[in-house]
Backbone bond lengths (Angstrom), bond angles and torsions (degrees), N, CA, C in turn:
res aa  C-N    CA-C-N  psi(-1)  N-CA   C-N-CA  omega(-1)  CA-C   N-CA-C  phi
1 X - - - 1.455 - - 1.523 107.53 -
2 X 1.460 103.07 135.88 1.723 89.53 175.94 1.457 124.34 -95.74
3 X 1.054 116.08 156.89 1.207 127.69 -174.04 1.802 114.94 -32.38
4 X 1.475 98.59 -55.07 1.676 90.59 178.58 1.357 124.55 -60.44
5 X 1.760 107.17 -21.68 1.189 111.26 -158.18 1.823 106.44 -92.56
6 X 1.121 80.75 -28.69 2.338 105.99 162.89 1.617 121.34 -44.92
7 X 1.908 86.45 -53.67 1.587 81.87 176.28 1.523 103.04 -82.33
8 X 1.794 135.77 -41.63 1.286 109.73 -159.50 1.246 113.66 -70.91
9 X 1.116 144.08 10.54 1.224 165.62 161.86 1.397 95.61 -77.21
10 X 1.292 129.27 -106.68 1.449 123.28 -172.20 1.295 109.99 -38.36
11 X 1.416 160.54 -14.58 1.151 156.92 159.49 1.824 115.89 -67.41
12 X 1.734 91.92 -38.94 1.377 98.16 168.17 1.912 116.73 -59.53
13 X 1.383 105.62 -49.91 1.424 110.14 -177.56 1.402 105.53 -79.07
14 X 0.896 129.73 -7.11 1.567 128.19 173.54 1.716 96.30 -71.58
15 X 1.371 107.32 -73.78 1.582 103.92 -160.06 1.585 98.25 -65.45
16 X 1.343 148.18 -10.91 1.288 160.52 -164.26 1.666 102.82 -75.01
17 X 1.335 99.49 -73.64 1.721 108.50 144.91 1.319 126.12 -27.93
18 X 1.068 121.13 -44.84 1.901 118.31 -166.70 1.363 106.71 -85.24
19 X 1.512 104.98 -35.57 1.032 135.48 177.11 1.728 112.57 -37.55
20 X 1.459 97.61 -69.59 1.698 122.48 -168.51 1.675 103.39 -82.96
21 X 1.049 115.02 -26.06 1.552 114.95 167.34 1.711 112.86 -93.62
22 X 0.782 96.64 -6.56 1.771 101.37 153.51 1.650 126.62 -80.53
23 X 1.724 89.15 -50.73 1.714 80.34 171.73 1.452 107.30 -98.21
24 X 1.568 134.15 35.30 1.141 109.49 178.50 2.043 83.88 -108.86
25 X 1.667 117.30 -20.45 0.792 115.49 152.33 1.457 121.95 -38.76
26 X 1.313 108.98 -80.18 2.115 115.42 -173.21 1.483 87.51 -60.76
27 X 1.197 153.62 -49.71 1.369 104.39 -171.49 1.619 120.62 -73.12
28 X 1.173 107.79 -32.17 1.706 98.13 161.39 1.536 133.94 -15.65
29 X 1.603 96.80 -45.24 1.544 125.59 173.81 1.417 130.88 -72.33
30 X 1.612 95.48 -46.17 1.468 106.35 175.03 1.448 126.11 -99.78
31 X 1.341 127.22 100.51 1.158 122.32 -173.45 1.298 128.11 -51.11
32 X 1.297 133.33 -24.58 1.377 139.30 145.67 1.422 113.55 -20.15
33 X 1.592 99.75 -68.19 1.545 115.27 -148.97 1.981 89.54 -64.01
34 X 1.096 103.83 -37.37 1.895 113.10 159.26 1.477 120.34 -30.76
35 X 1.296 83.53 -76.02 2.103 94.75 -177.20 1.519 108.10 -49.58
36 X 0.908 102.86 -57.75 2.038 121.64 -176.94 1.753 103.73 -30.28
37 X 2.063 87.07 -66.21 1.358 100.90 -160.90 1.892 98.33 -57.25
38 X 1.459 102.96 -49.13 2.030 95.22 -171.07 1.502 104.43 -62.01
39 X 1.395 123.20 -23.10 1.844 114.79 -177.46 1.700 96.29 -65.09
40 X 1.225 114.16 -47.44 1.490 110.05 -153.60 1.634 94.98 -77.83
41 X 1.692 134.33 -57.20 0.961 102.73 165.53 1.159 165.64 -71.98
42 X 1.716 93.75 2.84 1.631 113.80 166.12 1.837 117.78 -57.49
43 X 1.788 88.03 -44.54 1.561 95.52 -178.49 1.549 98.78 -60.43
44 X 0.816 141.80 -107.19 2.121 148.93 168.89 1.342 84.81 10.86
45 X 1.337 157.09 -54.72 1.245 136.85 -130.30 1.550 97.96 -102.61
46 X 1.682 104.03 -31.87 1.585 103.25 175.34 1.990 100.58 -93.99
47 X 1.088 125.64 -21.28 1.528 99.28 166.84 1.605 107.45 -66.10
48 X 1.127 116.34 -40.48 1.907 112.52 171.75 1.595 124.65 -39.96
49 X 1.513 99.87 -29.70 1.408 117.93 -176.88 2.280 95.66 -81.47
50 X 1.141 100.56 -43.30 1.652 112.85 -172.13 2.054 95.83 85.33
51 X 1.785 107.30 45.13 1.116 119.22 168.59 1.624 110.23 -97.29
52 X 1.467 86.10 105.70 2.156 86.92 -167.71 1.095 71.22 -63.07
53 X 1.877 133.13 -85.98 1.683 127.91 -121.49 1.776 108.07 -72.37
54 X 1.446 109.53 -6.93 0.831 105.38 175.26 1.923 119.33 -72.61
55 X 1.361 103.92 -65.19 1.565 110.40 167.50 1.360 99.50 -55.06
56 X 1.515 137.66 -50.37 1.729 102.46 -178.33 1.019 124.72 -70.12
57 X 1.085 137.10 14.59 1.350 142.67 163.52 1.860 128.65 -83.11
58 X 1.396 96.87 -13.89 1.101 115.26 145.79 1.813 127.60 -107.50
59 X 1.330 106.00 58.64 1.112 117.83 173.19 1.777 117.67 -140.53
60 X 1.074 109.94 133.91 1.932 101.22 -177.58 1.261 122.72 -57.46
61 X 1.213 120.94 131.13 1.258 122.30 166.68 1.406 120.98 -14.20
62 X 1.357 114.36 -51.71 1.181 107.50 -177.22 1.645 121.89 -80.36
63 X 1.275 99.89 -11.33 1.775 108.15 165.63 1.414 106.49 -78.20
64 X 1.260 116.41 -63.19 1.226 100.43 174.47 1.650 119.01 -48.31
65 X 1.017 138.51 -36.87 1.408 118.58 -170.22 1.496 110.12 -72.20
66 X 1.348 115.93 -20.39 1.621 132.48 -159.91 2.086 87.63 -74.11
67 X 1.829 117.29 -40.06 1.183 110.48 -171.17 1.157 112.18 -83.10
68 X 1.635 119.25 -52.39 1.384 126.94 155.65 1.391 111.58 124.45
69 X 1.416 103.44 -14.27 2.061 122.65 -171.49 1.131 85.94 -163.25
70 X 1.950 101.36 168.22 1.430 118.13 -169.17 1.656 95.00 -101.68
71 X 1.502 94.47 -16.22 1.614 83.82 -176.79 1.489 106.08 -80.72
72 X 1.209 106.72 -34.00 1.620 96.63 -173.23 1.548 122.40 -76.45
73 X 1.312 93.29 -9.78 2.040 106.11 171.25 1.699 99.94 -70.47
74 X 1.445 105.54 -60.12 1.640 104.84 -168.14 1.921 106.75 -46.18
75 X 1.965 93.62 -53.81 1.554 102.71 -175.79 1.833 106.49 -31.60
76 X 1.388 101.61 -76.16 1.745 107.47 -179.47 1.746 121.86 -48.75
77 X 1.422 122.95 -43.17 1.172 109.73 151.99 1.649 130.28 -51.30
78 X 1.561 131.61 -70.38 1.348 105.15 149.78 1.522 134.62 -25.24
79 X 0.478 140.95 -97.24 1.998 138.02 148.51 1.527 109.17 21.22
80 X 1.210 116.64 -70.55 1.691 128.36 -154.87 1.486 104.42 -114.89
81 X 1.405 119.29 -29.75 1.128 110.25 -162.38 1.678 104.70 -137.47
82 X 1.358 105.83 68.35 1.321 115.54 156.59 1.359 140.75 -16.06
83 X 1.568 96.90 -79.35 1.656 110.76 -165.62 1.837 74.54 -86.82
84 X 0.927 147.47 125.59 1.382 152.13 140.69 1.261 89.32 173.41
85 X 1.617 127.73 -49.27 1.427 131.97 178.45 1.773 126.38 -51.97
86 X 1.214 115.52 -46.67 1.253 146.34 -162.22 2.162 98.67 -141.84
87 X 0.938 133.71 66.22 1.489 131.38 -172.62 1.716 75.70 -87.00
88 X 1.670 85.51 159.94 1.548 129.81 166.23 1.628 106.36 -110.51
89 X 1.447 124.40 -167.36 1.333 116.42 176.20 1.509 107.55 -11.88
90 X 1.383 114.84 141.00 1.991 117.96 159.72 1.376 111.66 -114.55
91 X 1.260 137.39 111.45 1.341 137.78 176.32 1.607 118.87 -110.71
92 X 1.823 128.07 98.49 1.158 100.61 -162.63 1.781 94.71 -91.28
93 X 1.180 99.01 154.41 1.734 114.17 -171.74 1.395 114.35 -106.81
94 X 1.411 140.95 134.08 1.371 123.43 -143.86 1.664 119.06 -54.88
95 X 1.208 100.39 169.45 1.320 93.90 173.51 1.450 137.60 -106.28
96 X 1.313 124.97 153.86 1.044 132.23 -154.55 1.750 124.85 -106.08
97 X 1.159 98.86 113.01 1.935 87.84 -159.84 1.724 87.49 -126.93
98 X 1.098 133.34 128.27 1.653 144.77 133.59 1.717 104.04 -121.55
99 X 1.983 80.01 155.76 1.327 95.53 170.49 1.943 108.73 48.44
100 X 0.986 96.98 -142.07 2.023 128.67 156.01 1.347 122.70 -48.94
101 X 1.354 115.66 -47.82 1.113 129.99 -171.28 1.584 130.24 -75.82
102 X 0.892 133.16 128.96 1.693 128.07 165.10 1.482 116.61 -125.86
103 X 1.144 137.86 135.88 1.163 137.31 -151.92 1.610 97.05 -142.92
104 X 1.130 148.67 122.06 1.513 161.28 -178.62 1.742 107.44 -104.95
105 X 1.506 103.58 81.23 1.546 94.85 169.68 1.821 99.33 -57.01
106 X 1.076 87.75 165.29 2.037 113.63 165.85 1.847 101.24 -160.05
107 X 1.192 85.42 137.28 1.430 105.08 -178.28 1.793 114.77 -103.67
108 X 1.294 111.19 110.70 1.609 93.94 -158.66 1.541 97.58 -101.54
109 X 1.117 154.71 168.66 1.441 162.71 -166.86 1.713 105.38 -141.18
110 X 1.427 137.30 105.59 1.124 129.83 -172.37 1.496 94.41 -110.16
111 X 1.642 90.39 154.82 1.653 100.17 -173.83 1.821 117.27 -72.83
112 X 1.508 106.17 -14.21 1.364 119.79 145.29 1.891 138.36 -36.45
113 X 1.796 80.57 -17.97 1.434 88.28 -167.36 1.985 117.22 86.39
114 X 1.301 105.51 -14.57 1.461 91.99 176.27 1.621 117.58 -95.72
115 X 1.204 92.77 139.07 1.964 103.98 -178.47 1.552 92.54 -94.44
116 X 1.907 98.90 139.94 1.620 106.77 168.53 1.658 103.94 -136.65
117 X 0.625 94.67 167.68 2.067 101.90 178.05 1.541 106.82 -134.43
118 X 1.351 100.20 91.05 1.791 110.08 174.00 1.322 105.77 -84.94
119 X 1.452 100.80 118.20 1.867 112.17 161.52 0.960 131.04 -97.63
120 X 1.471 109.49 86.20 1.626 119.73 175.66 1.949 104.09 -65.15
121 X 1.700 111.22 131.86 1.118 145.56 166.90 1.369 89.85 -89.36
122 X 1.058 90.69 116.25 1.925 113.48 -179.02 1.723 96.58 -116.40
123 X 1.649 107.88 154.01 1.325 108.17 -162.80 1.807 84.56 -143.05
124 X 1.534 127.08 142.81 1.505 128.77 163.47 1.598 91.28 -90.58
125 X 1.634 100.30 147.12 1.392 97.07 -174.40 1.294 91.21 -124.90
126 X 1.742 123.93 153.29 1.348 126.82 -176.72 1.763 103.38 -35.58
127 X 0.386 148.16 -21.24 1.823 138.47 178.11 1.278 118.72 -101.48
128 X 1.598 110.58 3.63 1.623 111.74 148.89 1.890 85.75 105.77
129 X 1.314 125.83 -34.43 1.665 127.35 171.69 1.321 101.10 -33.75
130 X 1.413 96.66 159.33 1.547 110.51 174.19 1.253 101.58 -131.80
131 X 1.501 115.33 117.43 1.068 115.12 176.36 1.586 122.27 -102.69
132 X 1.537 123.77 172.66 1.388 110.03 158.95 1.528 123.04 -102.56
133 X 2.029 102.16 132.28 2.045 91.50 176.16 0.864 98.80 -109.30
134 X 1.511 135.00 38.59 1.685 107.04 163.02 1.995 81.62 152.64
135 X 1.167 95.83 149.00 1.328 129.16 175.27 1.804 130.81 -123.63
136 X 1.235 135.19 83.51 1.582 119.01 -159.07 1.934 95.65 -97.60
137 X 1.198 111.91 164.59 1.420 117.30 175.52 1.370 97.20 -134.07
138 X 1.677 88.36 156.32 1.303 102.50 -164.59 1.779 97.85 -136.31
139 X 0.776 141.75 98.50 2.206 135.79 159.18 1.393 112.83 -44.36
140 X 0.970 102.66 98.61 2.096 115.50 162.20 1.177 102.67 -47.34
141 X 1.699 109.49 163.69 1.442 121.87 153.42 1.575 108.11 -80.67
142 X 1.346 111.33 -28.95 1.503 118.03 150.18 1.674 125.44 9.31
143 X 0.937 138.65 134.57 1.397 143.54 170.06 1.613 114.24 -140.42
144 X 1.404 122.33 112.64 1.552 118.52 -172.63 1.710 106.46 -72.04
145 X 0.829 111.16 170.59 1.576 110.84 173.02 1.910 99.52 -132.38
């Protein structure tokens, strides 16, 4: 590796770092950024299990109706959504609220070496829950070490 390419790399993981201990700071603060973070890793903890009703149960009503079964939610996540299914490193990256919207980057690290940033669209549901409607992925130029 050459030298220039050594440091922009280590400069990259430097601010990457400040970065994730910043928002692991603000979410400390914001109880939101709380709820979000335990919905999303509750879901990962029950796809780890291969608990469809469990992870669809953290999904909105209206996601769920869009899949229709818990099996067929898990089926399409395995399928499409890999690193969310089976994640490597989990890094959640601050969070993102306009308007209506809230959006939960996560930064996933696969043992492949590829970095992705899944944005779970998080929804408050009349009972104050936070659910998930939808998740998109994205592949970094990123490389985990």
């Amino acid at each position: 590796m050459s030298r220039r390419r050594f440091l922009a790399r280590a400069l990259f993981l430097t601010l990457l770092a400040r970065l994730s201990s910043g928002a692991a700071f603000a979410a400390a603060l914001d109880p939101d950024a709380r709820a979000i973070e335990k919905v999303i890793r509750g879901q990962m903890a029950a796809f780890a299990r291969d608990d469809a009703d469990a992870a669809f149960a953290y999904a909105t009503p209206a996601a769920r109706k869009r899949f229709g079964s818990a099996v067929r939610f898990l089926d399409s996540v395995k399928a499409a959504y890999q690193p969310v299914y089976r994640p490597g490193d989990v890094v959640f990256l601050p969070l993102e609220k306009q308007d209506d919207e809230t959006i939960q980057p996560v930064q996933i690290g696969m043992p492949d070496g590829k970095v992705y940033i899944a944005f779970y669209e998080m929804q408050r549901q009349e009972d104050k829950a936070w659910r998930i409607n939808g998740c998109k992925l994205s592949l970094t130029t990123s490389v985990a070490t």
